[in-house]
N, C-alpha and C positions, 0 to 999 in steps of 0.2 A: 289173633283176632277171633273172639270167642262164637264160635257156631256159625264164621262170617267166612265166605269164600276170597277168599285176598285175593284171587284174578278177577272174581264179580267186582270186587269194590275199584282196583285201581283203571277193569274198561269204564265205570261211571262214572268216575273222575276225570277220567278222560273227555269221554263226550262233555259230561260236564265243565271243563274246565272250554271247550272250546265255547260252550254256552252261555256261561258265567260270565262274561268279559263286564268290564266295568266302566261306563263313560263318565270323563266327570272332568272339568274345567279344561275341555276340550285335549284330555291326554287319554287314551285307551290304558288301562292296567290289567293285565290278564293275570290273575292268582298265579302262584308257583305253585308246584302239587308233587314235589319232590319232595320225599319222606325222610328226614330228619329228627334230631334229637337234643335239645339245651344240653349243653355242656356246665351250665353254671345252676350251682343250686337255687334256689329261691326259699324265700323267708314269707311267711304267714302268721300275724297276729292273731289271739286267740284268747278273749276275754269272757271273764263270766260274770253276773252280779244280779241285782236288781234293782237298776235305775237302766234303761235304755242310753238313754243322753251320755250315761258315762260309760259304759259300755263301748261306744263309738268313739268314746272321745280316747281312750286309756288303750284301746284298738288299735288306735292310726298314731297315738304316740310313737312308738320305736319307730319309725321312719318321717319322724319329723324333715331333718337335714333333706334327704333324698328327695322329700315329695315338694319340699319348698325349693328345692335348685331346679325340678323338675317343670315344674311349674311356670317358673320363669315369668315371663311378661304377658303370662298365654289367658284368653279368658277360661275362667273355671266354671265347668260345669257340672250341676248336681242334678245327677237321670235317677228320681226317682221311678217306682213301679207301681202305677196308676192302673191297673188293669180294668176295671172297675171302677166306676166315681160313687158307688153308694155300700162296696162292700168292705170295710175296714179293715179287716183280715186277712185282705188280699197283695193291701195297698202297702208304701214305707208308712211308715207311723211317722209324725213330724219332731216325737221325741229323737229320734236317728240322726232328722235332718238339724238339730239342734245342737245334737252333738256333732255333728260333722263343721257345723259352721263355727262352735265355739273353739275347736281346732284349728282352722284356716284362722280363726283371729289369735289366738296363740302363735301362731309363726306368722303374722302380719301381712296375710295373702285375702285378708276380707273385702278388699277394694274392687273387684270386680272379678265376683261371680252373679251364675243366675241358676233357677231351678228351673231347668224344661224337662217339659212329657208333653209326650203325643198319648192322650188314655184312650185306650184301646177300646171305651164304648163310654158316648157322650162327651158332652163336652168337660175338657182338659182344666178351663178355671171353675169351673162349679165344684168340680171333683178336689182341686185344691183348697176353694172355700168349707166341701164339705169335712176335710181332715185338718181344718185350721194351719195351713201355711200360710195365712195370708198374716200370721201374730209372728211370722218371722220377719213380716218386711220393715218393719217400724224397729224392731231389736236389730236388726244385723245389716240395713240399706241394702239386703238380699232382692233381687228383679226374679217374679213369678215370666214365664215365657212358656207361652201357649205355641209350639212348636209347628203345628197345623197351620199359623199363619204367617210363617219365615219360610224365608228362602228354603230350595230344595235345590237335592240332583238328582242325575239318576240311575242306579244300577239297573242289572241283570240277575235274576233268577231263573230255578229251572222248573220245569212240572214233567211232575216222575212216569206219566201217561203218557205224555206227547215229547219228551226231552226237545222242548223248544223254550228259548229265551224271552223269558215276559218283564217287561222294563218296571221297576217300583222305583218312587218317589222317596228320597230319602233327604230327611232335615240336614244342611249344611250347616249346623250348628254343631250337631254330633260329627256330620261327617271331617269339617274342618279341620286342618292341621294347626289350626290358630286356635284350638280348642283343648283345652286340658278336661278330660271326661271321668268324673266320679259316678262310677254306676252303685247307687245306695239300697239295693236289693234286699227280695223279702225271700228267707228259705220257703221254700215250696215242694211239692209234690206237681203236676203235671198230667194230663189225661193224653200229650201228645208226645211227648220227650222223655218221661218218668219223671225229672227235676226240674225247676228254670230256677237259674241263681244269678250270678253277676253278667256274661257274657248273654247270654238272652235276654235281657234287661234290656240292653244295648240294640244287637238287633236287632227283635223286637219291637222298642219302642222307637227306632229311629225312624221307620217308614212313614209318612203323614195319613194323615183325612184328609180326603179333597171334598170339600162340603159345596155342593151344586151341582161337580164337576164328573163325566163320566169316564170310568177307564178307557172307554176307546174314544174319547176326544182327538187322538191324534192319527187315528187308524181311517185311512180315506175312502172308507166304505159308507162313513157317515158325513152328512152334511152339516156346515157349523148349524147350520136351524134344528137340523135334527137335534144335535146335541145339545143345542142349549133349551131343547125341551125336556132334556132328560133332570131330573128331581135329584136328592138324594143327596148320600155322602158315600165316597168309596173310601173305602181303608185299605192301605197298599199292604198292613199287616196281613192281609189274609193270605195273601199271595204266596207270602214265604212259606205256608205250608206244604206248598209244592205236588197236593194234590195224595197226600199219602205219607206214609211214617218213613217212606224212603227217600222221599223230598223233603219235606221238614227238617230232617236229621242233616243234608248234604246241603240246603241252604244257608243252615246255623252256622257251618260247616265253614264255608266257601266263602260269606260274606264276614266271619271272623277275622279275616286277614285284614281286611278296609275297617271294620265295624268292630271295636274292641275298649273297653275304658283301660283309661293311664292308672286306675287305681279302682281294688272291685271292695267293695264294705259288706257284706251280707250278716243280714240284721235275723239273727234265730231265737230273739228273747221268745217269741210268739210266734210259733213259725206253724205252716200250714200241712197238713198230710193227710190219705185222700183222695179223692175225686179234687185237686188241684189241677189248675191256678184260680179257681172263681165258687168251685162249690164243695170244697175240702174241711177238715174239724181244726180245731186248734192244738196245739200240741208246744205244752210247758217246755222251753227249754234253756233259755236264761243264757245265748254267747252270742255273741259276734267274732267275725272273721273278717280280715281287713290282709290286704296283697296288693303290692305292685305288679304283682306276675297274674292276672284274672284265672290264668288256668291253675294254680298252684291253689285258687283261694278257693275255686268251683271245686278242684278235687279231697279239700279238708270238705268241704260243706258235706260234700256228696257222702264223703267219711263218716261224719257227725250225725249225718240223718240214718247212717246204717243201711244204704243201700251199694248193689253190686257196680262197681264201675264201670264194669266191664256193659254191663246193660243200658247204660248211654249214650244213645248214640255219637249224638255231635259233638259230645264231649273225648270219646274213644276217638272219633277220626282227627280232633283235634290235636292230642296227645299222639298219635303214631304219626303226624306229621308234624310234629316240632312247634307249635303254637306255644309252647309255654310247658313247661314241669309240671306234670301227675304224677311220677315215680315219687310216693312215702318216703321212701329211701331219700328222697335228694332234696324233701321239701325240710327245711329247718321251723319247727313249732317254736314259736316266741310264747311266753307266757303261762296257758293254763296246760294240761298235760292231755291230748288229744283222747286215747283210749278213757279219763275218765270223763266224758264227755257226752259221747255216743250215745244215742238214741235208736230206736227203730220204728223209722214213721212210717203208717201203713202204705203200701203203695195202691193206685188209680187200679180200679175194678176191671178195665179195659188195659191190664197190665202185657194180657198175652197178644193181645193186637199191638199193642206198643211195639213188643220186643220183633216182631216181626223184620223190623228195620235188619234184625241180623241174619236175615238169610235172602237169597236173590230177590230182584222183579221176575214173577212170572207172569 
């Protein structure tokens, strides 16, 4: 664990893990945080060209078979990454989601899916209108799903200050087990994590807006008069930060286990580096990366953009607890040839605050 004290991490874990607990359809699920390792390797598609659409589409081909058995009767869903409703550079391009859907109609899984995002600022169907998804719904009887106003549950997160348990609202549409999750991610650069690729997508956008409603609505310090004077919109995303680069990092973390896509696509035709996810440059890079295994698909990404692995956090506690295959060595490359590929996107200016994640709370 590079510059990281391995007894500081696993008493965080610790606490945290007592802290993390998960409520949800009336069952407690407490994370397991025994440190493990895949035994089985994992496969990652790896396309390059320049049409988007096909990209995606010739991506997610070698696992046709696997992803249509997997599939099953379950609805599909496509999370894209809405971070922003007016910055396009930030957001999936809707050429990705074209490809992704002319795929599911290729293995005849087009019958019920939808696109949900919770966007992380403003409202979620403007933001669709403004990147033309809405020219999917008439081609593909694709359902747009404004996640903010469907059903929720609700986990547990930690704040890296007070190591105490603060409840977020999390969409049952993601969370669902009756849900097959395509996270259709944009490569990025990050000003809190270094990267967000497939698995941050996920947790990330799964938390809702509660528009009117106050976070402590349920805390009995307040009176419902009191509260239903309170204005506004809360976003449970903020929460996940956890107050610091060693929350943020241990919440990606922790809620990976519940919170993860059946299949990760990260889309780097146009990918971002930077002061990312929202104020980063663009950066030519013409591939996509498509995995059934999300951590196999984040660790080519992470590859691809030329940054150190070792320097991510939630993706590093991910990998040394058995989430999924990082080890190069055990990931199988389908397709384009990884090493000629490689880029080196700048990293977020607040790189050295970032990395701080790897050394104690003091």
């Amino acid at each position: 664990m590079s510059n990281y004290n391995r007894r500081d991490f696993i008493r965080t874990s610790m606490i945290g893990g007592a802290a993390v607990i998960c409520f949800s359809r009336e069952k407690i699920i407490t994370p397991l945080l025994t440190p493990g390792s895949p035994t089985h390797p994992a496969q990652v598609s790896l396309t390059t060209g320049n049409n988007r659409a096909d990209l995606a589409f010739r991506a997610l081909q070698p696992f046709s078979k696997q992803i249509k058995h997997a599939i099953g009767n379950r609805l599909i869903v496509i999370k894209p990454n809405n971070v922003l409703i007016y910055v396009p550079l930030a957001c999936t391009h809707v050429d990705t989601l074209e490809g992704i859907l002319e795929f599911l109609k290729s293995i005849n899984k087009l019958h019920n899916v939808i696109i949900g995002e919770s966007s992380a600022s403003g409202s979620t169907l403007e933001g669709f209108d403004n990147y033309g998804y809405y020219n999917l719904v008439s081609k593909y009887n694709v359902k747009l799903v404004d996640l903010d106003k469907e059903p929720f549950d609700t986990l547990y997160v930690l704040d890296e200050k007070t190591l105490s348990p603060i409840p977020v609202k999390i969409s049952r549409i993601i969370y669902s087990n009756d849900s097959y999750v395509i996270s259709s991610a944009r490569m990025k650069t990050h000003t809190s994590v270094v990267a967000t690729l497939s698995l941050k997508n996920i947790v990330f956008g799964a938390p809702i807006k509660d528009v009117g409603f106050s976070l402590y609505s349920e805390d009995k310090k307040f009176s419902p008069k009191a509260v239903e004077s309170i204005k506004g919109t809360v976003s449970y995303k903020r929460l996940l930060h956890g107050g610091g680069v060693h929350g943020v990092n241990y919440n990606l973390y922790s809620l990976a286990r519940q919170l993860h896509p059946h299949l990760a696509l990260i889309d780097g035709y146009e990918g971002m580096e930077g002061n990312g996810p929202t104020l980063g440059t663009p950066i030519d890079h013409r591939v996509c990366v498509v995995s059934q295994d999300w951590l196999a698909a984040d660790r080519v990404g992470i590859e691809l953009m030329g940054i150190d692995f070792a320097k991510v956090g939630y993706l590093t506690y991910c990998a040394q607890t058995g989430l999924g295959v990082a080890d190069l060595n055990k990931i199988e490359i389908i397709g384009e040839n990884l090493a000629d590929h490689k880029k080196s996107y700048k990293l977020p200016d607040n790189i050295d605050y970032i990395e701080k994640w790897m050394t104690p709370i003091s």
